[in-house]
Structure formats: structure tokens, C-alpha cells
C-alpha positions in Angstrom: -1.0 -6.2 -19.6 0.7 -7.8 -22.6 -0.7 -5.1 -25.2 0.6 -2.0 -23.0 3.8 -3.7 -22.2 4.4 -3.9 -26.4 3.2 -0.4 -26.7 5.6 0.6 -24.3 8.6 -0.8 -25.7 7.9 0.1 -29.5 8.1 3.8 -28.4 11.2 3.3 -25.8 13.2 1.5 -28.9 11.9 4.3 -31.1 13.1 6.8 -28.4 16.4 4.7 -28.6 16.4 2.4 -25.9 18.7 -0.7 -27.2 17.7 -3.3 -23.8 14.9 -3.8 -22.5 13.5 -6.8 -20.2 9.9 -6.6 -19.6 8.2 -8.5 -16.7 4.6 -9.4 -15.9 4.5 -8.7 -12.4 6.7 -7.1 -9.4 7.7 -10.2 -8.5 9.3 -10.7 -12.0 10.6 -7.1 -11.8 12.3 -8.3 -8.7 14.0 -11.4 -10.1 15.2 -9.4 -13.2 16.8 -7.2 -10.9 19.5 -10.0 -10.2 20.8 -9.5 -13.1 20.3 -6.7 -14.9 21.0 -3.1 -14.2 18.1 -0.5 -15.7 19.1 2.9 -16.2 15.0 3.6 -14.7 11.9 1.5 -14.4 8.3 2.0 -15.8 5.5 -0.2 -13.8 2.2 -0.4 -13.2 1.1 0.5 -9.7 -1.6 -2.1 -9.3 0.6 -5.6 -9.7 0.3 -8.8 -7.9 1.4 -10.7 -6.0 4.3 -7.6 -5.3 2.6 -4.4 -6.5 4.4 -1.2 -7.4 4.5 0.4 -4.1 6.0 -2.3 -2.6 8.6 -2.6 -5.8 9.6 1.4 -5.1 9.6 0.4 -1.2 12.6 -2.0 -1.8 14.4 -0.1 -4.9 14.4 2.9 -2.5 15.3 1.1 0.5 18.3 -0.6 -1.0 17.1 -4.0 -1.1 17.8 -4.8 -4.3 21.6 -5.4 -6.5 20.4 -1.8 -8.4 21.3 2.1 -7.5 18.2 3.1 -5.0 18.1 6.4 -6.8 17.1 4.5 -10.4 14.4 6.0 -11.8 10.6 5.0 -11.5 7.5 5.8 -13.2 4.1 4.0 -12.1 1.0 4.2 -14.7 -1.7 4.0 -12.4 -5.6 4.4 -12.3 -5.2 5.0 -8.5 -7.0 7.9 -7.7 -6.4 8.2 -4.0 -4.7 11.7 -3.2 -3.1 9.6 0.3 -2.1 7.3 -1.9 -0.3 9.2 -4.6 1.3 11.1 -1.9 2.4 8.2 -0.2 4.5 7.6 -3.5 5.8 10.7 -3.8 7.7 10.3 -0.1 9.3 7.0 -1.5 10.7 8.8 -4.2 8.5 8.5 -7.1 10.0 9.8 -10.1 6.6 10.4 -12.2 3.3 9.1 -12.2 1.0 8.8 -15.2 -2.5 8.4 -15.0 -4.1 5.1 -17.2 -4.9 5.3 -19.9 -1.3 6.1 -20.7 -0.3 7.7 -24.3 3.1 6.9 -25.7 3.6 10.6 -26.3 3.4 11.1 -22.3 5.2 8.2 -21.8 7.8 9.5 -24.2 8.0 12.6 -22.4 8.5 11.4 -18.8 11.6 9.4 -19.8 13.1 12.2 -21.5 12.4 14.4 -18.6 14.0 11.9 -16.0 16.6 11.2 -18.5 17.2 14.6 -19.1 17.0 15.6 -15.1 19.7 12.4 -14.1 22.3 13.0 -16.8 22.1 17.0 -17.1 21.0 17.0 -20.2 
């Protein structure tokens, strides 16, 4: 969603992020991949045609130009227990139920960030 994607990026640049790409879909997430290198990756679990699953799938597996341990967090209405912990053995980073605040999101990144670099 357009509007949440905005959202999302107003409080990463206010958190200090200084690039961002932002993509539409998994597929587009894929392609962006080629050529740019994200220090982690917040999606939405239910994409088309390549949802997010199936984007942690190949991040994880190596099947894409970036680290497999890069960060992920999926925003997700799923409510599935199977499927949430389905996630969690690909290596989910963090999953945040919709709808999502900016505060929460705020405070995942820092966690990961602060988790990866030793903060």
C-alpha cells in the first residue's frame, strides 16, 4: 500500500535512514536486489505475484546478490500460528501484526540494528 509505504519511510528517515528504495511487490523487491544492498528489509507478508514468504525463502537461501543473514521484518495480518512459525524457521527477524504503528516499527529496526552491529 502506497500510504503505509510513505508512513514507513518518514519514520525510517526520521530514525536516520539516508537510502531507501521502496517497491510495490516481491517481485520488485527482487529486482531491486540487483542492485542495491539493504542493510535489512521491511515487507508485507501478503504480496503478489512473489509474496513475503517466498521473498525470505530466497534472501535466506542465497538466491539473491545480498548477505542471506540481512535482516527482515514482515507486517502481516496473518493469523495462522503454522504459518507464523513457518517464518520463524526461515529466519524471520520480527513480525509485526497490521495495523502497524510507526512507534513499533521504530522499535523493531532499532532492535535488529542494535542486535547486528552490537550496539
Amino acid at each position: 500500500d502506497a500510504f503505509v509505504r510513505e508512513l514507513i519511510e518518514k519514520a525510517l528517515v526520521d530514525l536516520g535512514a539516508q537510502e531507501l528504495k521502496s517497491a510495490s511487490s516481491g517481485a520488485e523487491v527482487l529486482k531491486e536486489l540487483e542492485s542495491f544492498q539493504p542493510t535489512i528489509i521491511i515487507t508485507d507478508w501478503k504480496m503478489q505475484p512473489i509474496n513475503g514468504l517466498e521473498l525470505l525463502r530466497k534472501v535466506r537461501g542465497n538466491q539473491t546478490s545480498i548477505a542471506p543473514d540481512t535482516p527482515i521484518i514482515f507486517f502481516t495480518s496473518v493469523k495462522n500460528r503454522q504459518d507464523k512459525i513457518q517464518a520463524n524457521r526461515l529466519g524471520l527477524n520480527k513480525l509485526l501484526p497490521k495495523p502497524v504503528l510507526p512507534e513499533s516499527m521504530v522499535e523493531a529496526v532499532l532492535s535488529i540494528v542494535e542486535k547486528k552491529f552490537h550496539i
